[in-house]
DRENPA-775222 format. One record per atom (N, C-alpha, C, CB): x negated, z negated, y negated; residue number from 1; residue in three letters; atom name. Coordinates in pm, whole numbers, always signed. Glycine has a CB too. Example, Ala and Ser with C-alpha at 12.3 -4.5 7.8 and 13.67 -1.06 7.14 Angstrom:
<pts>
+--------+--------+--------+-----+--------+-------+
:   east :     up :  north : num : residu : atome :
+--------+--------+--------+-----+--------+-------+
:  -1319 :   -780 :   +569 :   1 :    Ala :     N :
:  -1230 :   -780 :   +450 :   1 :    Ala :    CA :
:  -1320 :   -780 :   +330 :   1 :    Ala :     C :
:  -1131 :   -905 :   +447 :   1 :    Ala :    CB :
:  -1285 :   -708 :   +225 :   2 :    Ser :     N :
:  -1367 :   -714 :   +106 :   2 :    Ser :    CA :
:  -1290 :   -787 :     -3 :   2 :    Ser :     C :
:  -1408 :   -572 :    +60 :   2 :    Ser :    CB :
+--------+--------+--------+-----+--------+-------+
</pts>
This chain:
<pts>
+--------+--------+--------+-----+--------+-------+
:   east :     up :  north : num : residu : atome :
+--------+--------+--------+-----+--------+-------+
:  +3408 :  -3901 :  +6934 :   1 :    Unk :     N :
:  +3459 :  -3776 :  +6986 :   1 :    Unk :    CA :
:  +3603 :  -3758 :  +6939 :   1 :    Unk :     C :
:  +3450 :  -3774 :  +7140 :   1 :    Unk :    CB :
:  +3665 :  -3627 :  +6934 :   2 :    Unk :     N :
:  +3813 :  -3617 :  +6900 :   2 :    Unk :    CA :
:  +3810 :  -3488 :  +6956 :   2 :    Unk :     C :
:  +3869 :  -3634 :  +6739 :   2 :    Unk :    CB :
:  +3941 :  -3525 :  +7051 :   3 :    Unk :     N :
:  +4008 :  -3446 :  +7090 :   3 :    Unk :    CA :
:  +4076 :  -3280 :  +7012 :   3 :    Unk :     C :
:  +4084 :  -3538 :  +7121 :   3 :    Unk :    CB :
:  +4055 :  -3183 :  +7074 :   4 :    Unk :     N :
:  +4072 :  -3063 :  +6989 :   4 :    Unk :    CA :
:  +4107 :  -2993 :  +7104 :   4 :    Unk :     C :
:  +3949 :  -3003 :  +6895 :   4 :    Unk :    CB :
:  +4259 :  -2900 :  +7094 :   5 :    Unk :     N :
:  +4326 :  -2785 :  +7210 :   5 :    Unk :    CA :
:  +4234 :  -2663 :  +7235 :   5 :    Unk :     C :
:  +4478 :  -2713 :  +7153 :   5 :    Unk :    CB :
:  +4220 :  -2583 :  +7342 :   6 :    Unk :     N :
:  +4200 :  -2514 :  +7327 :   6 :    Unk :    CA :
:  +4298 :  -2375 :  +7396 :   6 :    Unk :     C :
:  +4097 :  -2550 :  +7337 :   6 :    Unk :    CB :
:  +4289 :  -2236 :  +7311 :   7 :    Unk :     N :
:  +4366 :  -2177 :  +7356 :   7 :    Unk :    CA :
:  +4393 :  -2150 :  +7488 :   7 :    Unk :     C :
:  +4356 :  -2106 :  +7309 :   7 :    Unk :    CB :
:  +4373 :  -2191 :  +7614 :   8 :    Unk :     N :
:  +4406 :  -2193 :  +7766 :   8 :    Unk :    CA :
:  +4492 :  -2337 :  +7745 :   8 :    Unk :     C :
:  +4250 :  -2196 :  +7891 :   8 :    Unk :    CB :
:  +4523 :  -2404 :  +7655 :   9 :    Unk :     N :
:  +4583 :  -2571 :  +7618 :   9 :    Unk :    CA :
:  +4525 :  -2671 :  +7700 :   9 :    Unk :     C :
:  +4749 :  -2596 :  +7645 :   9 :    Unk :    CB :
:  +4391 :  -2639 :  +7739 :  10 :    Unk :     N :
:  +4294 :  -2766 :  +7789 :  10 :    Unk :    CA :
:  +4271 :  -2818 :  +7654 :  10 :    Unk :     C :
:  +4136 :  -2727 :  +7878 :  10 :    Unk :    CB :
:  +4239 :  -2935 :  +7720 :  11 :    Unk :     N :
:  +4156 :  -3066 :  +7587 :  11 :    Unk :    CA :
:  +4053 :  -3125 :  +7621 :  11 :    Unk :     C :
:  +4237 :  -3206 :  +7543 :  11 :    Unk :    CB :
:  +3953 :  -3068 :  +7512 :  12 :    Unk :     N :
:  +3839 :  -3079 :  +7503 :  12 :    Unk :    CA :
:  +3807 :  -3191 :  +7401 :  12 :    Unk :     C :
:  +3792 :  -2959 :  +7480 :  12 :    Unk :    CB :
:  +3659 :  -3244 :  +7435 :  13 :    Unk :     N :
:  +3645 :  -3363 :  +7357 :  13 :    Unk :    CA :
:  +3486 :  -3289 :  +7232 :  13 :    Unk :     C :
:  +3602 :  -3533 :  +7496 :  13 :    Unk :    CB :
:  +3522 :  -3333 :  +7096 :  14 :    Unk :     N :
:  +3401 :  -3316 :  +7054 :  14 :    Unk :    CA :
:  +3349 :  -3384 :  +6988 :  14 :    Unk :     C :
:  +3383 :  -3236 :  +7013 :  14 :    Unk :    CB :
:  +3211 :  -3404 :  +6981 :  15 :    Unk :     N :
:  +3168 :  -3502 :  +6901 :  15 :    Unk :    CA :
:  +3170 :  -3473 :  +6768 :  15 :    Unk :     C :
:  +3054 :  -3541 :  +6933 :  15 :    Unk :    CB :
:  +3255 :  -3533 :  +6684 :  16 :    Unk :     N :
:  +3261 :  -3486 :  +6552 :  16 :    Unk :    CA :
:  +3152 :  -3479 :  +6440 :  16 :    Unk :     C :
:  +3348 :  -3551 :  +6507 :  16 :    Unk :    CB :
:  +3063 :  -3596 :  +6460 :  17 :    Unk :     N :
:  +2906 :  -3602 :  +6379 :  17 :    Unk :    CA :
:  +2813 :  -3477 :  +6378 :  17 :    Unk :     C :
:  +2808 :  -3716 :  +6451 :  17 :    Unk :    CB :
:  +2873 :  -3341 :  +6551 :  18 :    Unk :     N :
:  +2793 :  -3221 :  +6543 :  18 :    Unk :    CA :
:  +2895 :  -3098 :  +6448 :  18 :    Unk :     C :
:  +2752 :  -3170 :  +6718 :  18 :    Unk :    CB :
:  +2995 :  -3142 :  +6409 :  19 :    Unk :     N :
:  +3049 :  -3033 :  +6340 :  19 :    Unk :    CA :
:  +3051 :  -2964 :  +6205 :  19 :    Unk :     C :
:  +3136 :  -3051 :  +6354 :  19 :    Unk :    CB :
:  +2988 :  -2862 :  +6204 :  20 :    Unk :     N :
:  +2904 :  -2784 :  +6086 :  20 :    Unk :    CA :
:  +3018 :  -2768 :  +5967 :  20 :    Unk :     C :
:  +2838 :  -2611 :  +6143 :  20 :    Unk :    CB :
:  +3121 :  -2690 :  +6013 :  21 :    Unk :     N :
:  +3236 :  -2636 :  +5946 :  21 :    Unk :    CA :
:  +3357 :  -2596 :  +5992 :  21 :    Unk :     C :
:  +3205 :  -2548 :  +5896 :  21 :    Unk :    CB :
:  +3477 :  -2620 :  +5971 :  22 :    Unk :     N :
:  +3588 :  -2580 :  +6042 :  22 :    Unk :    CA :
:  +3636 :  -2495 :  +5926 :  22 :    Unk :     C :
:  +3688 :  -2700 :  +6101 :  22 :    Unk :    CB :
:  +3690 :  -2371 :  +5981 :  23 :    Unk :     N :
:  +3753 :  -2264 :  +5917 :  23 :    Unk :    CA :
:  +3858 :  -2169 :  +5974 :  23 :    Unk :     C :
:  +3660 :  -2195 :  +5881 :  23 :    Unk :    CB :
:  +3942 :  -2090 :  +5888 :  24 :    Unk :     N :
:  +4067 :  -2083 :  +5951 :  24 :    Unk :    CA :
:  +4012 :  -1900 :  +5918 :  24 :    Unk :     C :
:  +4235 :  -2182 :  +5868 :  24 :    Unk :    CB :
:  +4051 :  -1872 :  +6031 :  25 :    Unk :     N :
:  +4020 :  -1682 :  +6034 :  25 :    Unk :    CA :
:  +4163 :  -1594 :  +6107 :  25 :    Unk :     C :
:  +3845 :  -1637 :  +6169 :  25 :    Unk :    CB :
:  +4269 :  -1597 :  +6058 :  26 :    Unk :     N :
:  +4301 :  -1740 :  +6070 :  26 :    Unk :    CA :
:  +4347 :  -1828 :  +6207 :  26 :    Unk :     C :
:  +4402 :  -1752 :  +5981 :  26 :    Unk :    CB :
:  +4298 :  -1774 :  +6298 :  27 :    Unk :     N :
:  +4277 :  -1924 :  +6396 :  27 :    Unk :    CA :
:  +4161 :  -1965 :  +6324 :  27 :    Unk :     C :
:  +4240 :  -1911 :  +6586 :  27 :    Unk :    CB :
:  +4211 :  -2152 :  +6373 :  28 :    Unk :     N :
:  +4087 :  -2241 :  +6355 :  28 :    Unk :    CA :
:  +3935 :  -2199 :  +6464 :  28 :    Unk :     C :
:  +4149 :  -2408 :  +6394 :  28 :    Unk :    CB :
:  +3852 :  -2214 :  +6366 :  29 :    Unk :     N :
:  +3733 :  -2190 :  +6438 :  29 :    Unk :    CA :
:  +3651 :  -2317 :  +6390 :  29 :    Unk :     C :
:  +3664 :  -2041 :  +6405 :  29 :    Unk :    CB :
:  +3578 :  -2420 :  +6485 :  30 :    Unk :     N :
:  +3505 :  -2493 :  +6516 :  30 :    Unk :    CA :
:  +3362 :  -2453 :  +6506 :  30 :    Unk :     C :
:  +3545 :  -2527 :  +6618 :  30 :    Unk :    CB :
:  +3303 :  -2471 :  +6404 :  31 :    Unk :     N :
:  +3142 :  -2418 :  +6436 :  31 :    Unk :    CA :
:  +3056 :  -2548 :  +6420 :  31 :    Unk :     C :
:  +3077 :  -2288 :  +6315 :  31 :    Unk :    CB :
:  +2958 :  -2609 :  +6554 :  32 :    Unk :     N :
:  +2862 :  -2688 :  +6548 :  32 :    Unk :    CA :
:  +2748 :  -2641 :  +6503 :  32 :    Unk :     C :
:  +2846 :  -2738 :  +6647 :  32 :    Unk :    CB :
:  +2694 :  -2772 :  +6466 :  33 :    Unk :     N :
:  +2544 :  -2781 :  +6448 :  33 :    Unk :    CA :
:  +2469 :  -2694 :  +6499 :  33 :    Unk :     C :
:  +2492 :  -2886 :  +6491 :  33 :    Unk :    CB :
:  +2535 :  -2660 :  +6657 :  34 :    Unk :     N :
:  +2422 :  -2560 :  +6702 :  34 :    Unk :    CA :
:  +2430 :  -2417 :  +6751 :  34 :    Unk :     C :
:  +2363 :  -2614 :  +6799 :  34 :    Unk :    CB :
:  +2518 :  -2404 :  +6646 :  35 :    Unk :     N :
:  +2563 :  -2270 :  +6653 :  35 :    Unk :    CA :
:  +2663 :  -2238 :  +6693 :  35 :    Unk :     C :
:  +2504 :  -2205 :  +6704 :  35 :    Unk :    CB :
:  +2705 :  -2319 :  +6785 :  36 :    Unk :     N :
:  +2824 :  -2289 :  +6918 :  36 :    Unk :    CA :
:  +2953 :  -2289 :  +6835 :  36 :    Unk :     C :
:  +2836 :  -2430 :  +7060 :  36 :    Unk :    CB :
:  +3054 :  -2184 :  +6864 :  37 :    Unk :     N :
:  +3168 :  -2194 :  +6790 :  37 :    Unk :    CA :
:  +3284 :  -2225 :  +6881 :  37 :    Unk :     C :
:  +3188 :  -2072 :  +6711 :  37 :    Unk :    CB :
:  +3402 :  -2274 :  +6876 :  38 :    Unk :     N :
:  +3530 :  -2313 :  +6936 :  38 :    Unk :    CA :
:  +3619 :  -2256 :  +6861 :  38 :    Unk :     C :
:  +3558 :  -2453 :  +6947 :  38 :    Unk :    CB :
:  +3724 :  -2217 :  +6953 :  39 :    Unk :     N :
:  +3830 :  -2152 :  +6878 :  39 :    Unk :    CA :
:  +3928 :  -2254 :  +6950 :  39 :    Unk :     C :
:  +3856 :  -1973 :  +6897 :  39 :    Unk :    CB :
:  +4051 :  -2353 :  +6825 :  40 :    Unk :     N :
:  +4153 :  -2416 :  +6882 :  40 :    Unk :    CA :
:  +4296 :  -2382 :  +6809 :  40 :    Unk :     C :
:  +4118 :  -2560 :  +6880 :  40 :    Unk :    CB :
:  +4356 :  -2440 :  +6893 :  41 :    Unk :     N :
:  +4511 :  -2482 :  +6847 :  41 :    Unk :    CA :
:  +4532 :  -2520 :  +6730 :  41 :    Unk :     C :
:  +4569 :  -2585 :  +6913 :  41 :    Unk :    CB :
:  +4496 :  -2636 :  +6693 :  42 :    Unk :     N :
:  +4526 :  -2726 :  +6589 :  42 :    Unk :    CA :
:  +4464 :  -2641 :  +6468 :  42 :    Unk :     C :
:  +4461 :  -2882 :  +6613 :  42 :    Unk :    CB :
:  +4578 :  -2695 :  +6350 :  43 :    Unk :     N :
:  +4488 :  -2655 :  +6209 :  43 :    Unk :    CA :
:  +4400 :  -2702 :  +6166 :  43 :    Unk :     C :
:  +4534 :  -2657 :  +6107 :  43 :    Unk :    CB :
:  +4324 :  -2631 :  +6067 :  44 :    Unk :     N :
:  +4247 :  -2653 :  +5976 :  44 :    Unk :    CA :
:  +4223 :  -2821 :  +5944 :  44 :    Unk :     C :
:  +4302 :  -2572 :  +5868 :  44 :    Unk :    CB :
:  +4374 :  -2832 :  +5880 :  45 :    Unk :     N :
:  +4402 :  -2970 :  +5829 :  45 :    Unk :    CA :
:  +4381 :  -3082 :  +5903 :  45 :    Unk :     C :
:  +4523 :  -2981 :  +5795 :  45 :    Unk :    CB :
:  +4447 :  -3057 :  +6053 :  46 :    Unk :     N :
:  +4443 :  -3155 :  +6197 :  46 :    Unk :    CA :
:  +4317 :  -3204 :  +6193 :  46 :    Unk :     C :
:  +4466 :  -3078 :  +6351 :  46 :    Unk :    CB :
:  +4199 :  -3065 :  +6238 :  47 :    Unk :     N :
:  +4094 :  -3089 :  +6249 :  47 :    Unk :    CA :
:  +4011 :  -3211 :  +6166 :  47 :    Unk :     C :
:  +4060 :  -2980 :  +6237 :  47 :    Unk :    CB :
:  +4025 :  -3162 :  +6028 :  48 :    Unk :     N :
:  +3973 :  -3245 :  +5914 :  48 :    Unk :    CA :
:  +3985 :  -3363 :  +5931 :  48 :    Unk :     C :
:  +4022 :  -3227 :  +5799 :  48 :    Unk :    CB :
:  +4116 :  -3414 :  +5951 :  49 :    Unk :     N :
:  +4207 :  -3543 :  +5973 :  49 :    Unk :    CA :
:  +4130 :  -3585 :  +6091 :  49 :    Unk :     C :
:  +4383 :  -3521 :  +6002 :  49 :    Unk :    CB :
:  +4100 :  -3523 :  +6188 :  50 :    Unk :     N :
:  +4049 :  -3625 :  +6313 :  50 :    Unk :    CA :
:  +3901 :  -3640 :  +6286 :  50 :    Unk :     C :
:  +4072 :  -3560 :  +6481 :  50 :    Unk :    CB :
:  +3780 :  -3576 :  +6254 :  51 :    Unk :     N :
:  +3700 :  -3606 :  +6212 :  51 :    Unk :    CA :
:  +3676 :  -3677 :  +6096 :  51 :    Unk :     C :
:  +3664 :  -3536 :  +6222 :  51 :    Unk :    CB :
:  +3770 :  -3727 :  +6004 :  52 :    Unk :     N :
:  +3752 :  -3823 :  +5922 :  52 :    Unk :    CA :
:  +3796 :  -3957 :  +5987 :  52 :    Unk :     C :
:  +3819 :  -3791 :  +5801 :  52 :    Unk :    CB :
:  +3871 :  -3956 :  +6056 :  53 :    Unk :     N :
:  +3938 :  -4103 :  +6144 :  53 :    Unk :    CA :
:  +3864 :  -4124 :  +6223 :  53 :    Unk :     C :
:  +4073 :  -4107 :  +6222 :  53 :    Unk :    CB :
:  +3763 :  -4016 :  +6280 :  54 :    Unk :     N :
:  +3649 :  -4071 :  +6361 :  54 :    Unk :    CA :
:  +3535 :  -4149 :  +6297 :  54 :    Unk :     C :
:  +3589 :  -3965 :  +6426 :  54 :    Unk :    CB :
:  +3509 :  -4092 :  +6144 :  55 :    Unk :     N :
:  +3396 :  -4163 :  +6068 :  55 :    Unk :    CA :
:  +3431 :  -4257 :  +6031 :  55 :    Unk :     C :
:  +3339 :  -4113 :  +5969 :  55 :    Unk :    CB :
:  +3612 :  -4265 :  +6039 :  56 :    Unk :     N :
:  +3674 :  -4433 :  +5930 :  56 :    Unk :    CA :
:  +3617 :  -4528 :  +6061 :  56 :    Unk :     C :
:  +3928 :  -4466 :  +5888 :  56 :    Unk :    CB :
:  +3694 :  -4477 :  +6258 :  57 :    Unk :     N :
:  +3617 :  -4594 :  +6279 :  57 :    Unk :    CA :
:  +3496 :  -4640 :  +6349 :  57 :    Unk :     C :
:  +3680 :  -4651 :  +6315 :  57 :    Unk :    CB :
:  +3421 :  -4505 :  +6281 :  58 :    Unk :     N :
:  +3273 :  -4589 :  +6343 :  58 :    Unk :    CA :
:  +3206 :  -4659 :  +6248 :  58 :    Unk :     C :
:  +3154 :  -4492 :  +6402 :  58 :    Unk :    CB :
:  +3266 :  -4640 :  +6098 :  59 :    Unk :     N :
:  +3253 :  -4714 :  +5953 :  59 :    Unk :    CA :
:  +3157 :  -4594 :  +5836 :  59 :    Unk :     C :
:  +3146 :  -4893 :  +5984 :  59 :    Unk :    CB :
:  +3152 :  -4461 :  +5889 :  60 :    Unk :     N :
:  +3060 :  -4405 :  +5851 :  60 :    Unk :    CA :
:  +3141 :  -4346 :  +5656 :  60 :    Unk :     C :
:  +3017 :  -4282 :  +5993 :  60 :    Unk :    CB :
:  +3226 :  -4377 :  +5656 :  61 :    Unk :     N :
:  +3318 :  -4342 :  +5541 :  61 :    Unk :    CA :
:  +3289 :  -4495 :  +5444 :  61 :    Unk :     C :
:  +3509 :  -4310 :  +5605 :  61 :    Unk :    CB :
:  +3326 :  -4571 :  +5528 :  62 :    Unk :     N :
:  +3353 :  -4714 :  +5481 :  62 :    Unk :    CA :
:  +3174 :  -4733 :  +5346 :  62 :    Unk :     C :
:  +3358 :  -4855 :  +5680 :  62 :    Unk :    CB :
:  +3074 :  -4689 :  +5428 :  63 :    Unk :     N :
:  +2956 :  -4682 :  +5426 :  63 :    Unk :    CA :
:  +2929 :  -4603 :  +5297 :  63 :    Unk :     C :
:  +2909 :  -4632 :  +5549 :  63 :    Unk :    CB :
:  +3000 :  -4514 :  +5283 :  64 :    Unk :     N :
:  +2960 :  -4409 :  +5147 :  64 :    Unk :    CA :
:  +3007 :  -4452 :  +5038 :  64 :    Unk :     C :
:  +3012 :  -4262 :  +5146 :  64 :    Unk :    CB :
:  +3181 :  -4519 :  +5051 :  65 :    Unk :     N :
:  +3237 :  -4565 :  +4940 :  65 :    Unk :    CA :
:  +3160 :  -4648 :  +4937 :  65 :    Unk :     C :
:  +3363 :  -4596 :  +4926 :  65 :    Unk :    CB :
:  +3086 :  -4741 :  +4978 :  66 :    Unk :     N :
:  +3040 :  -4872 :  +4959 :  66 :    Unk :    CA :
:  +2879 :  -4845 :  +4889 :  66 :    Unk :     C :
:  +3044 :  -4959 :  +5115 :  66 :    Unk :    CB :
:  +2806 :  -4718 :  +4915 :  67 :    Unk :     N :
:  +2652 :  -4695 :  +4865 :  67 :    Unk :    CA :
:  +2740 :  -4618 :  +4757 :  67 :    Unk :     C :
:  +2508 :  -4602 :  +4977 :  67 :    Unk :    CB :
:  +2850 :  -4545 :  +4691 :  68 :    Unk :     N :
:  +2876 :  -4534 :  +4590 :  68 :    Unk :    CA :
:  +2955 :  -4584 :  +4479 :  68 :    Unk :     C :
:  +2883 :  -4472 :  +4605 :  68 :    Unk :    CB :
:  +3009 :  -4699 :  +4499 :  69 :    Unk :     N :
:  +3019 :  -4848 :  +4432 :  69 :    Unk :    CA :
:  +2893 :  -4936 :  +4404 :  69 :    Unk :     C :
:  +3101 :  -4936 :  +4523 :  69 :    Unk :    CB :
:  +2783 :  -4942 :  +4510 :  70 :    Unk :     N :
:  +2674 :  -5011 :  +4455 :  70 :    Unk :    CA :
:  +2614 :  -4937 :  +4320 :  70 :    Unk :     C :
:  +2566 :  -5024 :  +4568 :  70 :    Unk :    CB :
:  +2583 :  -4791 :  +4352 :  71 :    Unk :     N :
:  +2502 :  -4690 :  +4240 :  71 :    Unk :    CA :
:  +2634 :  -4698 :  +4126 :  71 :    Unk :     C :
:  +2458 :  -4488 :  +4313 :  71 :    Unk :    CB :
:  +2717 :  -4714 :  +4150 :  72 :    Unk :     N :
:  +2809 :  -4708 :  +3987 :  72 :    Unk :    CA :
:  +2731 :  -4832 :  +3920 :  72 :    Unk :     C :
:  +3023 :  -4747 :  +3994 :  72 :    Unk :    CB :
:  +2754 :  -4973 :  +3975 :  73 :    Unk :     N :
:  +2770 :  -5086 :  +3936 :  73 :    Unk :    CA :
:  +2585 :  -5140 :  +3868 :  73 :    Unk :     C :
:  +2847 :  -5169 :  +4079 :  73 :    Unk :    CB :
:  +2518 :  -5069 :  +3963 :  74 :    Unk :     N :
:  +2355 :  -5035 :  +3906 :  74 :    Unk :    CA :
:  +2362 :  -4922 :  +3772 :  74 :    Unk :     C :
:  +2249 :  -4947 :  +4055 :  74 :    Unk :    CB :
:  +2448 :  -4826 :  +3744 :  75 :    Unk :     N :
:  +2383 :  -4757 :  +3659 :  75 :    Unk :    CA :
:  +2437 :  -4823 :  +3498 :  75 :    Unk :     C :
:  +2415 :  -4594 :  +3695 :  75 :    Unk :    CB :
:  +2587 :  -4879 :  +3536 :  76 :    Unk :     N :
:  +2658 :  -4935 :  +3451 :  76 :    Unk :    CA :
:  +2577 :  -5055 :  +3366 :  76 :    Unk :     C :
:  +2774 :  -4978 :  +3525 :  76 :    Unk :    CB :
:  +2454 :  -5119 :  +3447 :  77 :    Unk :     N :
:  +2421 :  -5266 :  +3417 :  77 :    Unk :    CA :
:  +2305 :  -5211 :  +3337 :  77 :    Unk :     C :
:  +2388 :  -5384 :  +3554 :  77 :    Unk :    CB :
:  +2279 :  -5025 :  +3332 :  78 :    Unk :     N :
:  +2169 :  -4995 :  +3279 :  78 :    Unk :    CA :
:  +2004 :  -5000 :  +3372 :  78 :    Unk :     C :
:  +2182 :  -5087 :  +3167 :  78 :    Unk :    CB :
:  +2019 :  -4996 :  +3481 :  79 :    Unk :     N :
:  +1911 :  -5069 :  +3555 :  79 :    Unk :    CA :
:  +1873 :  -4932 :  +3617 :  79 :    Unk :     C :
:  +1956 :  -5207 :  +3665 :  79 :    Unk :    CB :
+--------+--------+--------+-----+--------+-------+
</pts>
């Protein structure tokens, strides 16, 4: 989950794994998976930044560099 303002400056928690797209109109707008949109405080950029620090630590980043180091090191050997 990561924390994201919302314009009344409550803090809301979201799970970042449901978030479709963040886009700036230009407030930030939050759109999930399921349609549901959020409008917050924070930028564009913020946003990005906390949903990637959420995937660094549940390892879900760690995980991609690592299945795309294996496929380099397989295509390199010709295999």
């Amino acid at each position: 989950m990561i924390p994201v303002t919302k314009f009344n400056r409550s803090t809301v928690y979201v799970n970042a794994t449901l978030v479709e797209q963040v886009e700036s109109t230009p407030d930030t707008v939050i759109t999930l998976v399921n349609g549901k949109k959020l409008i917050v405080r924070e930028t564009v950029e913020e946003v990005l930044k906390r949903v990637e620090g959420y995937y660094r630590r549940v390892g879900l980043i760690a995980v991609q560099v690592q299945q795309n180091a294996e496929e380099t090191d397989v295509s390199e050997q010709g295999i």
